[in-house]
matplotlib code that plots the C-alpha trace (Angstrom):
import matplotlib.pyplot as plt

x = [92.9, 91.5, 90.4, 91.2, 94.4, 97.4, 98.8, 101.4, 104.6, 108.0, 110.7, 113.0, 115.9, 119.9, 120.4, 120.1, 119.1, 115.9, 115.3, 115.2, 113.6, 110.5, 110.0, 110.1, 107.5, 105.5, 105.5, 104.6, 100.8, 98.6, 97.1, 100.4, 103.4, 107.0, 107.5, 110.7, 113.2, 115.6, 119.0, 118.4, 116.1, 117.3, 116.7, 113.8, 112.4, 113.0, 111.5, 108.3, 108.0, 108.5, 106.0, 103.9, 103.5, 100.2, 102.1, 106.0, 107.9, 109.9, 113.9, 114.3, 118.2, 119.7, 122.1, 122.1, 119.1, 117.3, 114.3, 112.3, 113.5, 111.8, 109.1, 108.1, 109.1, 107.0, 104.0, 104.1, 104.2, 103.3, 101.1, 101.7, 100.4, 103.8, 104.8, 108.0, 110.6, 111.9, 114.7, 113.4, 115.9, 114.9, 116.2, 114.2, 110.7, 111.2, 112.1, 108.9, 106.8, 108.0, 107.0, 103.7, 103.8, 104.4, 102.0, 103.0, 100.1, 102.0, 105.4, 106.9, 109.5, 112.6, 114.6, 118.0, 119.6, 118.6, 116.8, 116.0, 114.4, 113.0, 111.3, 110.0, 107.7, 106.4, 105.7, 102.0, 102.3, 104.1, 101.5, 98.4, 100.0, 100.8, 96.6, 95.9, 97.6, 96.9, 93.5, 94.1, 92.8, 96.6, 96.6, 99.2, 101.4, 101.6, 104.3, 106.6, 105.1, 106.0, 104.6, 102.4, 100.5, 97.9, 94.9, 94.3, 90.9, 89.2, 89.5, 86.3, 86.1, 83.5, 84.1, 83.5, 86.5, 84.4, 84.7, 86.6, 87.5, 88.0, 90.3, 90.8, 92.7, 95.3, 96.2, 96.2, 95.3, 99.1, 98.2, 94.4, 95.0, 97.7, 94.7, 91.9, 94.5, 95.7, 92.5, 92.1, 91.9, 94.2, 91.6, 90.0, 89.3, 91.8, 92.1, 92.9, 94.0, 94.5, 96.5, 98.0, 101.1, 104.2, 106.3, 109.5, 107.7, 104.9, 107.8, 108.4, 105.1, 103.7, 107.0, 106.0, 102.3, 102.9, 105.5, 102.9, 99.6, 98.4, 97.3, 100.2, 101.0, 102.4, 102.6, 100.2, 101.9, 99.4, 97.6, 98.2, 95.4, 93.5, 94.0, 92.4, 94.8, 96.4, 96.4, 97.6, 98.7, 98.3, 102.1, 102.8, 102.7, 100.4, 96.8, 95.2, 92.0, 90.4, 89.2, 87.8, 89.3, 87.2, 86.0, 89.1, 89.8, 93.3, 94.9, 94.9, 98.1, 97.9, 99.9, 97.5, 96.7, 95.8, 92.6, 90.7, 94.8, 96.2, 97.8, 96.9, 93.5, 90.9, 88.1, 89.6, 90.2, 86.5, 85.0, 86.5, 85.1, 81.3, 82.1, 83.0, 82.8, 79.5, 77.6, 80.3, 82.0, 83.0, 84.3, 86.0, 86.8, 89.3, 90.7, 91.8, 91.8, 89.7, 86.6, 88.7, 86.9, 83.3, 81.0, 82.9, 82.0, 78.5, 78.5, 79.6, 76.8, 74.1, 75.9, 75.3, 78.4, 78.4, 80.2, 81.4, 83.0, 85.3, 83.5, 85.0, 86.3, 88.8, 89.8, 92.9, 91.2, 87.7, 87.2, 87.0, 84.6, 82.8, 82.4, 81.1, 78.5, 77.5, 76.7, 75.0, 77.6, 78.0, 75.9, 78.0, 80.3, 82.1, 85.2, 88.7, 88.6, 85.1, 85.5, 87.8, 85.1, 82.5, 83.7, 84.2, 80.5, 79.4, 81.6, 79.7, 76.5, 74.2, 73.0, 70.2, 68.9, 71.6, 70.8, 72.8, 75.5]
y = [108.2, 108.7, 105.0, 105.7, 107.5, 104.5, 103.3, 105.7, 103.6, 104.1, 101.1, 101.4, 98.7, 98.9, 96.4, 98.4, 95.0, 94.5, 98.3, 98.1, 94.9, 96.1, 99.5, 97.2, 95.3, 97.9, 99.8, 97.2, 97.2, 99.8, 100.6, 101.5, 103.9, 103.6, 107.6, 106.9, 104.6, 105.0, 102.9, 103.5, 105.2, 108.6, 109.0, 107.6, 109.7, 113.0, 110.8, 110.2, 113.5, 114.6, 112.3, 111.2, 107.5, 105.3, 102.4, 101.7, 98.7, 98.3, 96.3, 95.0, 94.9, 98.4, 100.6, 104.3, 102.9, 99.4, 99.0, 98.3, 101.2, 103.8, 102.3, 102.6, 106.7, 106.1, 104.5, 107.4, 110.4, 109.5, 106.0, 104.7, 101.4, 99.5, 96.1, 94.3, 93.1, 89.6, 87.2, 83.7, 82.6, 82.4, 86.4, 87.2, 85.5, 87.0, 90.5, 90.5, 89.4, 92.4, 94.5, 93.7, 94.9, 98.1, 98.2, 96.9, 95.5, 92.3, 91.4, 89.1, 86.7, 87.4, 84.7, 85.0, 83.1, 83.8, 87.4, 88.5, 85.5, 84.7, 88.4, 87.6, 84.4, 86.7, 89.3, 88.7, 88.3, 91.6, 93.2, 91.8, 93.0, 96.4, 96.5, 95.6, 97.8, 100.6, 100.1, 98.9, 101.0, 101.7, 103.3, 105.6, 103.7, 106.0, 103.7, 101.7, 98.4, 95.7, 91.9, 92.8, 90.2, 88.0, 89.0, 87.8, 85.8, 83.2, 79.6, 78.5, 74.9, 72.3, 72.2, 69.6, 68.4, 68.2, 72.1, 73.3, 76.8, 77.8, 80.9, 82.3, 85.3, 86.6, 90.6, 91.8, 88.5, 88.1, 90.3, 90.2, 86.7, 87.5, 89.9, 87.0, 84.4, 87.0, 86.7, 82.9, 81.1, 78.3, 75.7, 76.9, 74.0, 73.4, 76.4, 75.8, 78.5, 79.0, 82.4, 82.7, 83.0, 81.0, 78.4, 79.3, 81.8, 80.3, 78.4, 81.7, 83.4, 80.2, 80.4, 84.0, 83.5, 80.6, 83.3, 85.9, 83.5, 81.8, 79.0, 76.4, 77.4, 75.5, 74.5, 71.5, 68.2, 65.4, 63.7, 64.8, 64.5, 67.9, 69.2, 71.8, 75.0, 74.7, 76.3, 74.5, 77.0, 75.8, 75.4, 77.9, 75.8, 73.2, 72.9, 72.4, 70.5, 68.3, 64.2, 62.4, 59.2, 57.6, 60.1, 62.3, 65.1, 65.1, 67.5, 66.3, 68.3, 68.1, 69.1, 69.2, 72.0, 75.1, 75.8, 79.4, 80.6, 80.0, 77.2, 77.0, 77.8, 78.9, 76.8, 73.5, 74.2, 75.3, 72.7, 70.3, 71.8, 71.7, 68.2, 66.8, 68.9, 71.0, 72.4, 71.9, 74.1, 78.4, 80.0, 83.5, 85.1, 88.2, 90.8, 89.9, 89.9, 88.0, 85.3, 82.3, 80.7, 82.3, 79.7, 76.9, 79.1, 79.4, 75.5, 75.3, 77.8, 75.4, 71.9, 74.0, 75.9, 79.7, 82.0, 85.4, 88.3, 90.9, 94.3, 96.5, 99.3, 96.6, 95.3, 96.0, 94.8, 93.8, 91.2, 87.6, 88.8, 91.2, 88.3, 85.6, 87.9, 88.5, 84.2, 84.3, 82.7, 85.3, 85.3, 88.1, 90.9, 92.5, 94.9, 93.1, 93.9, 91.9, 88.5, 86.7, 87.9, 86.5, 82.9, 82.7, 84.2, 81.6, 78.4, 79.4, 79.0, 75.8, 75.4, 77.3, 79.8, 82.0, 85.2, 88.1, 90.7]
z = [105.8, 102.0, 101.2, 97.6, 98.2, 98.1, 101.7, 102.7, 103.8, 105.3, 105.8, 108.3, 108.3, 108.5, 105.4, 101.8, 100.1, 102.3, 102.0, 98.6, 98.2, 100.4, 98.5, 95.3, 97.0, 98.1, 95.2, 92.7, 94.5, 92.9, 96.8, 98.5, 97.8, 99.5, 100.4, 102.4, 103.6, 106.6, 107.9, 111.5, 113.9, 114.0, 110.0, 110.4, 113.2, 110.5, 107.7, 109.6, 110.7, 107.0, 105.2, 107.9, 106.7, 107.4, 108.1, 109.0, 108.5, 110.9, 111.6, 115.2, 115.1, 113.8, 115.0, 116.6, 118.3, 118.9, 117.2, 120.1, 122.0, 118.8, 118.8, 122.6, 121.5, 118.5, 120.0, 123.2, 121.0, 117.4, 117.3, 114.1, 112.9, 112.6, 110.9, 112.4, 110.3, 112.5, 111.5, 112.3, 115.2, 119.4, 119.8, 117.1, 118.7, 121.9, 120.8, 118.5, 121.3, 122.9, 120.0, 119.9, 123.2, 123.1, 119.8, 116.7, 114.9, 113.5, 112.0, 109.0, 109.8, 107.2, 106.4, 107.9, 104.8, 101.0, 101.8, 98.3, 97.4, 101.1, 100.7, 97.2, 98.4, 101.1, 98.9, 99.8, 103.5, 103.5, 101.6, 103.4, 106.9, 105.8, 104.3, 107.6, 109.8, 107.7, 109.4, 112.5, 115.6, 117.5, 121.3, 122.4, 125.1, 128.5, 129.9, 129.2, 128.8, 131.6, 131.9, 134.5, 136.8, 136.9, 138.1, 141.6, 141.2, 143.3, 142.3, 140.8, 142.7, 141.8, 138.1, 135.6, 133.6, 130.7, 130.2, 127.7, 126.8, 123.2, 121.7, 118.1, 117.5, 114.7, 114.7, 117.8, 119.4, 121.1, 123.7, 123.5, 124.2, 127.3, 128.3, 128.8, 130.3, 132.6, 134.3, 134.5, 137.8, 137.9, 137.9, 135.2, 132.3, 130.1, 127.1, 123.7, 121.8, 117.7, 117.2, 113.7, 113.9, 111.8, 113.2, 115.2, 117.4, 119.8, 121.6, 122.9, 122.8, 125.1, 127.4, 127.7, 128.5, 130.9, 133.2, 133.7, 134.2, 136.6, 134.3, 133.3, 129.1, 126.7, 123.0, 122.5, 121.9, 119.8, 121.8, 125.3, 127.6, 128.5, 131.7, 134.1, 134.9, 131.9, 128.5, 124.8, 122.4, 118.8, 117.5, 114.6, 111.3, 112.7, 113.5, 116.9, 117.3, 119.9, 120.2, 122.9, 124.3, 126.6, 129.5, 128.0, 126.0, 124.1, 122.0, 118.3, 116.6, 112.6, 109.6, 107.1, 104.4, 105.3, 106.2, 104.8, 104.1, 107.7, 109.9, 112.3, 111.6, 114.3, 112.0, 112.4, 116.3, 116.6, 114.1, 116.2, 119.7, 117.9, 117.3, 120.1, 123.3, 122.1, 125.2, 127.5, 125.2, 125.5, 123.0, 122.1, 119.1, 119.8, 117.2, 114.5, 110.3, 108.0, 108.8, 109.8, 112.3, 112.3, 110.4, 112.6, 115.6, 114.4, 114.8, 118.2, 118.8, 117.1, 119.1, 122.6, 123.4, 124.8, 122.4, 123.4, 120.6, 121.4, 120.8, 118.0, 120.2, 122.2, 119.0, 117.0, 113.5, 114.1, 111.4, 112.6, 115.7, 113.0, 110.9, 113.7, 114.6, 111.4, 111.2, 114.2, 116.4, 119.5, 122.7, 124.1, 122.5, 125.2, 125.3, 126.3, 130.1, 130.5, 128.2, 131.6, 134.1, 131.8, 131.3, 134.9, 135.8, 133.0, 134.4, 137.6, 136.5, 136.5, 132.9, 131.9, 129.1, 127.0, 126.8, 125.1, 127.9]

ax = plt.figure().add_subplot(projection="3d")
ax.plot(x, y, z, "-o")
ax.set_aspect("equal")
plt.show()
C-alpha cells in the first residue's frame, strides 16, 4: 500500500446508526477514507470485491450470515486486515476471541447502551486500530481454525519456585500468547501475563486459555500467592505487577492511571519483575503495537533476567519487540514456534553466561 495514499476502509455492520457513525469517524482523519459500507455479509462480499479495502470493520451479530462465518471465507480467500466491532456482554467476549482466531487483527468493544455517544469517546481507539491493521502482516487461514492441543512436553522437575515467567503482548498477542502457553509443561513457574486488552473480556480470554493448556489460567486476583503450573492473566482495566512476601511471590492487582496509554500496561508488569524477581526472571515480548513495555524490559535485562523477542516475520505488528531491541533488552529474537522450547531449554539450564539464539 501507498503510505501517502489515505487508508482504504469498508464497515460492515447491520445497524445504519453505527454505519454511519464509523464512516463519520473515519472520514473526519485526513489518513483514511470510508469507500463503502454494507448491512450484512453478502453486500459486503460485492463491496470488497469492488473497492478492495485495506482494512474492514467488521459487526459480529448480522444477518444473511454471522460475522464470524465471512470472515473465516474472508481470511481463506481474500486476507484482509479486519477490525471487530464487539458489544461488551459474555457472547460478545467469547465470539471475539473466536475472531481473532481465524485472523482479525483486533476489535473495539461498542457500547451496547448509548452507541452514538459510546462511538464518539472511542473515536481514537477506533482510529488507532484501523492505523494498525492497515499494517499488520495477516496469513491466509487453510482451515478452519479449531482450539487445538497442548503440546505434549516433558515435565521439567527440579525447579526452583523462585522462577518467574514474564509476558507482554497487545495486537496479535491473544493468540501469540495461546501459542507460547500451548507449549508449557505444567510445572512450569508461575507466568504472568500483561495483554492489552479492556475490561469485560479476559474473563473469557483466561477461561479460554486455561481449557486448551496444560498450565492452570486464570485472571490474577491481588495478592494471591504465585504458583508453579499456573498462569495469571492481567484483568482488562487493571494492572498486573508482582511483590514478594517472605519466601513468596504474590500477585499485586492495581487500579492506578494508565501507564504509556494502556491498562494494563506491560511496563508496570515488567518494572515490577526487574524489581523484585530480577535474575530469576524470563521475559517475552510478543507482537504487538507501540513501545509499552521495552525500557521496563531493558531493566529486567540490566537486574539479571533472560529476555527473549518475537522476530518480525512471526509477528502481527512488530512494534513492542521492535522497540525492546532497539533498548537493548533482548538476548534472543526468535519466530513464534521457538520462544516455548526456549524458556524450557533456558529453565533447564544451570546459570551461566547469556549469549544471543
Amino acid at each position: 500500500m501507498d503510505t501517502r495514499a489515505p487508508i482504504r476502509v469498508v464497515v460492515v455492520d447491520d445497524s445504519a446508526l453505527v454505519r454511519r457513525l464509523l464512516a463519520d469517524l473515519i472520514d473526519r482523519e485526513s489518513d483514511m477514507q470510508c469507500v463503502g459500507t454494507a448491512a450484512d455479509p453478502l453486500a459486503a462480499r460485492e463491496l470488497i470485491r469492488a473497492v478492495a479495502p485495506d482494512v474492514i470493520t467488521l459487526d459480529v451479530e448480522m444477518p444473511r450470515m454471522d460475522g464470524i462465518d465471512f470472515l473465516a471465507r474472508l481470511m481463506r480467500l481474500r486476507p484482509t486486515p479486519v477490525v471487530m466491532v464487539s458489544t461488551l456482554t459474555e457472547r460478545g467476549a467469547d465470539v471475539t476471541l473466536r475472531a481473532l482466531e481465524l485472523g482479525a487483527v483486533d476489535f473495539v468493544a461498542k457500547p451496547r447502551i448509548g452507541v452514538a455517544d459510546g462511538l464518539q469517546r472511542l473515536a481514537e481507539d477506533i482510529t488507532g486500530k484501523i492505523r494498525v491493521a492497515a499494517r499488520a502482516q495477516v496469513r491466509r487461514l487453510e482451515r478452519a481454525v479449531s482450539g487445538g492441543q497442548a503440546a505434549q512436553v516433558a515435565p521439567l522437575g527440579l525447579l526452583s519456585t523462585e522462577k518467574l515467567i514474564f509476558i507482554g503482548a497487545s495486537t496479535g498477542g491473544t493468540e501469540a500468547t495461546k501459542a507460547v502457553l500451548m507449549q508449557l509443561p505444567p510445572d512450569c513457574p508461575a507466568v504472568l501475563i500483561t495483554q492489552h486488552m479492556p475490561a469485560g473480556f479476559t474473563t473469557s480470554y483466561a477461561r479460554r486459555l486455561d481449557s486448551l493448556c496444560r498450565l492452570r489460567v486464570k485472571e490474577a486476583d491481588d495478592g494471591e500467592r504465585l504458583l508453579p503450573g499456573h498462569a495469571y492473566l492481567a484483568p482488562g482495566g487493571r494492572h498486573l505487577a508482582v511483590r514478594r512476601s517472605g519466601t513468596d511471590y504474590l500477585a499485586q492487582v492495581r487500579d492506578d492511571e494508565p501507564v504509556n496509554r494502556h491498562k494494563p500496561s506491560v511496563e508496570v508488569l515488567f518494572e515490577s519483575a526487574a524489581r523484585v524477581v530480577g535474575p530469576n526472571a524470563l521475559a517475552v515480548m510478543l507482537t504487538g503495537m507501540g513501545a509499552d513495555g521495552a525500557q521496563a524490559m531493558r531493566r529486567m535485562r540490566e537486574a539479571g533476567s533472560y529476555n527473549i523477542c518475537q522476530d518480525e516475520a512471526s509477528c502481527v505488528v512488530f512494534g513492542m519487540p521492535r522497540e525492546a531491541i532497539a533498548h537493548g533488552a533482548a538476548h534472543a529474537v526468535l519466530p513464534l514456534t521457538r520462544i516455548a522450547a526456549a524458556l524450557i531449554e533456558r529453565l533447564g539450564r544451570n546459570a551461566g553466561p547469556i549469549h544471543r539464539l
